[in-house]
C-alpha positions as CSV (number, residue, x, y, z in Angstrom):
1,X,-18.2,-237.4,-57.7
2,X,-18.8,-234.1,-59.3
3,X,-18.0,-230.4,-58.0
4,X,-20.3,-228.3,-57.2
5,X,-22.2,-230.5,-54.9
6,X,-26.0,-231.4,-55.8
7,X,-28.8,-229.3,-57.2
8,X,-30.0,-228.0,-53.7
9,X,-26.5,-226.7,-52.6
10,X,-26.4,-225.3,-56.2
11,X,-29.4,-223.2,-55.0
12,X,-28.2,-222.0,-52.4
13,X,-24.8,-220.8,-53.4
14,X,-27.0,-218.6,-56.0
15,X,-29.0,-217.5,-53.7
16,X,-26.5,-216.1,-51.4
17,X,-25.1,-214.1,-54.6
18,X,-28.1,-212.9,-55.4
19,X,-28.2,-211.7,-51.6
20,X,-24.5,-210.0,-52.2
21,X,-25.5,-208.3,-55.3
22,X,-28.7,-206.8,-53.7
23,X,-26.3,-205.4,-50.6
24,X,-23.8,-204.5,-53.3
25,X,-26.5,-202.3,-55.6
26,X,-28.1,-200.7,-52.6
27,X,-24.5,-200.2,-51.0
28,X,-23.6,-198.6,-54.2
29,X,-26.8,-196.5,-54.7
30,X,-26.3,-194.9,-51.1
31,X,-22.6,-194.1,-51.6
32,X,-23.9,-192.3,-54.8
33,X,-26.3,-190.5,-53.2
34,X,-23.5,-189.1,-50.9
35,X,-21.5,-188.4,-53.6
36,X,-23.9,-185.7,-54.6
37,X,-24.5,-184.1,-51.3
38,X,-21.2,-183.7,-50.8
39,X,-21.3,-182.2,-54.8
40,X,-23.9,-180.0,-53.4
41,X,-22.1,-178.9,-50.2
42,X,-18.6,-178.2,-51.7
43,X,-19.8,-176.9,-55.1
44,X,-17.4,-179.7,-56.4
45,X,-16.7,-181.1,-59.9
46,X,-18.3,-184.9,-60.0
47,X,-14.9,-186.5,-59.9
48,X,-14.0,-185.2,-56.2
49,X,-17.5,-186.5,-54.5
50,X,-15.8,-189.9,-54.5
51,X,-12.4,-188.6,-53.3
52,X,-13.6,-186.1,-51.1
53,X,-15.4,-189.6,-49.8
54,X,-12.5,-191.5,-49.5
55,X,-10.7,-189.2,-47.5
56,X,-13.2,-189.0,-44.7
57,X,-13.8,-192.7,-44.6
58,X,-9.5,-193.2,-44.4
59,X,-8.9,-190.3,-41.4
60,X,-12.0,-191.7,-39.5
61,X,-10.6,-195.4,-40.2
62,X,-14.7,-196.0,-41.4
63,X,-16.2,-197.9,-44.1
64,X,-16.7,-195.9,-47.1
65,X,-20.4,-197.4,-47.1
66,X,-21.0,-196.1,-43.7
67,X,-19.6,-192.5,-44.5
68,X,-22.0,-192.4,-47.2
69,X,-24.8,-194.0,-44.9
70,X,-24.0,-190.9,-41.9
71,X,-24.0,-188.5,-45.0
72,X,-27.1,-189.2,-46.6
73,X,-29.0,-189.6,-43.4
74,X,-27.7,-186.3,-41.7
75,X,-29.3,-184.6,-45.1
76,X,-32.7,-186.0,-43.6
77,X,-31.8,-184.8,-40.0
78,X,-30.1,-187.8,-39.1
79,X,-27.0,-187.7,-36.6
80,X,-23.3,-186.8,-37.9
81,X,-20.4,-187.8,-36.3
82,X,-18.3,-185.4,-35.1
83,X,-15.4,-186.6,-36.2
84,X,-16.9,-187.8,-39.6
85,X,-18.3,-183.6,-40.2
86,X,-14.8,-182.6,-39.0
87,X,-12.8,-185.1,-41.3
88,X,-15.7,-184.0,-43.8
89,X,-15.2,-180.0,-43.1
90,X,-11.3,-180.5,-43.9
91,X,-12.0,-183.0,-47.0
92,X,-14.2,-180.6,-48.5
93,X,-12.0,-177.4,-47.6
94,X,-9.1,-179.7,-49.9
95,X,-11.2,-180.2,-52.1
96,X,-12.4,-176.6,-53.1
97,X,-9.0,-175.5,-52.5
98,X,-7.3,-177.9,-55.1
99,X,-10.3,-176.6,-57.9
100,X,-9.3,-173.3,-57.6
101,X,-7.2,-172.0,-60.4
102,X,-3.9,-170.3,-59.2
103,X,-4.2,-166.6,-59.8
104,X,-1.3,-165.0,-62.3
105,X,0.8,-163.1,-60.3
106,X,1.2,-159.5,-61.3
């Protein structure tokens, strides 16, 4: 008996991965999207969207996917949660802070 089972099951495992990768590139499109509003918001370099991200999704104990999902709907009018805009208010606040370059001291 071989692995892998016969031809229908073979069908089907590819089809559930096809299914996976569709969630995973639309998944991924929206968290880049969010990326940018938050860009746009914080007047941020490209390299803190994702951290800036990150942190809200770890102090709201949220998936990543969903703070991007919240973000780039509230840009259309869509609901916020407060906690999400607060843990996003302080991210962003880091985040600037952390950009700007120390001023010599006279």
């Amino acid at each position: 008996m071989r692995d892998g089972g016969g031809p229908d099951q073979r069908i089907g495992v590819l089809q559930d991965e096809v299914r996976q990768l569709h969630r995973a590139i639309a998944s991924h499109a929206i968290v880049d999207q969010a990326i940018g509003v938050v860009l746009v918001l914080g007047g941020l370099a490209p390299e803190q969207g994702w951290d800036v991200l990150k942190e809200v999704s770890q102090h709201t104990n949220t998936k990543l996917r969903e703070i991007a999902g919240q973000v780039v709907a509230w840009t259309s009018g869509g609901p916020l949660d407060k906690d999400v805009r607060h843990a996003l208010d302080v991210a962003l606040a880091r985040a600037k802070a952390a950009a700007q370059p120390l001023a010599p001291r006279a």
